[in-house]
C-alpha positions in Angstrom: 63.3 -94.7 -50.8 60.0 -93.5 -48.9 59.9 -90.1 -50.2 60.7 -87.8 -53.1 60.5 -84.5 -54.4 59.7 -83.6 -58.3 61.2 -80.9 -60.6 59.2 -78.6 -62.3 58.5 -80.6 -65.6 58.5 -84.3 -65.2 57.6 -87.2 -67.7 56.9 -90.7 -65.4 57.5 -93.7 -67.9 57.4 -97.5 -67.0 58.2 -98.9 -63.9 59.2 -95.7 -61.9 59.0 -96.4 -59.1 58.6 -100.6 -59.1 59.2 -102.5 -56.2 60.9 -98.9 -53.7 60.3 -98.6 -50.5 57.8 -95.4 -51.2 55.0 -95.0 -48.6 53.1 -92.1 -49.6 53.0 -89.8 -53.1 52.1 -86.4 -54.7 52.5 -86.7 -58.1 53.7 -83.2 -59.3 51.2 -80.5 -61.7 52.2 -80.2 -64.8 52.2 -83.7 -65.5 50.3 -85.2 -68.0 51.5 -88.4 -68.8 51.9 -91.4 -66.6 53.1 -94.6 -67.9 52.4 -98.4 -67.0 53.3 -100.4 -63.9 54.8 -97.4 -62.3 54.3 -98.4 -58.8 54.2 -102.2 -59.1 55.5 -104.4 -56.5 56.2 -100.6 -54.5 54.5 -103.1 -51.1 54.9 -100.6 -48.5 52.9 -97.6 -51.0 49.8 -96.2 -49.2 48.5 -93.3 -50.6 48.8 -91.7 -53.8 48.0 -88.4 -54.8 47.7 -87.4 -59.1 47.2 -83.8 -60.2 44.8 -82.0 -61.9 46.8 -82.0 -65.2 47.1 -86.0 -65.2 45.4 -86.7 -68.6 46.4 -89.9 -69.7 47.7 -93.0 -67.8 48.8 -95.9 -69.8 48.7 -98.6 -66.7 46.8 -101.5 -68.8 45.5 -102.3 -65.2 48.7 -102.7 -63.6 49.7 -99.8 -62.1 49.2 -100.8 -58.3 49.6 -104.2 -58.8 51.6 -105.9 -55.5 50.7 -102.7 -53.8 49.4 -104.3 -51.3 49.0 -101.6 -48.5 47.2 -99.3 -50.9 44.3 -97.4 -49.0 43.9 -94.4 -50.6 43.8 -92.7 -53.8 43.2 -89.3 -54.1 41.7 -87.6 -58.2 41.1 -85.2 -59.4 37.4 -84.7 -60.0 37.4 -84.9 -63.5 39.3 -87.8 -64.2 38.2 -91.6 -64.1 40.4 -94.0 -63.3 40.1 -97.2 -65.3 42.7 -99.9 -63.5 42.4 -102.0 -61.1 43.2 -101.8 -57.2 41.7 -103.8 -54.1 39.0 -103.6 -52.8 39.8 -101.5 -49.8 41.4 -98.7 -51.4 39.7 -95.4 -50.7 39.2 -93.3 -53.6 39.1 -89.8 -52.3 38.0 -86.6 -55.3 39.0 -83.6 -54.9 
């Protein structure tokens, strides 16, 4: 899988989108909740995209973990993001 495309009203939970072939995504507004170790092991995940109505994101530091060709995250602003990622990755506000 290397891309998708959300409905309307979405909930993420655990382990998503763990260890797919996903390059590049846009998380959907309207979300609010992302859960932990959604994208972990996804290897070939570069960029990453969250929406301005992300408020919470219960990763315990291990949302990107094995996501090693991470180079860019793109926030929101307002929100902090609290996990851990390598040191390359781009963080991008907007």
């Amino acid at each position: 899988m290397q891309y998708i495309e959300f409905p309307e009203s979405i909930k993420i939970e655990n382990w998503h989108f763990c260890y797919t072939g996903l390059k590049n995504i846009e998380l959907p507004e309207g979300l609010i909740y992302l859960g932990g170790e959604v994208f972990m092991g996804a290897m070939d995940l570069e960029e990453v995209k969250f929406p301005k109505s992300l408020q919470y994101i219960d990763a315990e530091g291990y949302l990107f973990d094995e996501c090693i060709k991470l180079n860019k995250i793109k926030l929101p602003e307002s929100f902090h993001l609290d996990i851990k990622y390598e040191s390359g990755v781009i963080i991008e506000y907007y």
